[in-house]
C-alpha angles and dihedrals in degrees: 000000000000098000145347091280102064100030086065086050096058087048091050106243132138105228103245077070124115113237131188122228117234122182132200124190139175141109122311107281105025099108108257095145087045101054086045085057100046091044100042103023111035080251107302111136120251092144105061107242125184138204087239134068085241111125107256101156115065100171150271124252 
C-alpha cells in the first residue's frame, strides 16, 4: 500500500468516510502483516508477508 489513498481504497471506503486507526508492533518476523491480513482481509494480502524473517513492510502513512 503506497499511500492513503490507496490504502482506503483496498478497505472499501469512499473517502468522505470516517476510518479507525489501528496500530501493530513487534520485531521483524513475528507476524504482524499477517495477522493484519488475517484480522482485516479474510487473509488476502494487502500487507506483503514473507516466508523470512527479512523486513518486507515498512509502513503506511
Amino acid at each position: 500500500i503506497k499511500n492513503e489513498a490507496s490504502f482506503v481504497k483496498c478497505l472499501g471506503c469512499s473517502p468522505e468516510q470516517l476510518l479507525k486507526v489501528v496500530s501493530i508492533f513487534g520485531n521483524t518476523g513475528e507476524g504482524k502483516s499477517h495477522t493484519l491480513n488475517h484480522t482485516f482481509f479474510m487473509g488476502r494480502e494487502v500487507f506483503k508477508t514473507s516466508p523470512t524473517q527479512e523486513s518486507c513492510t515498512v509502513g503506511v502513512w
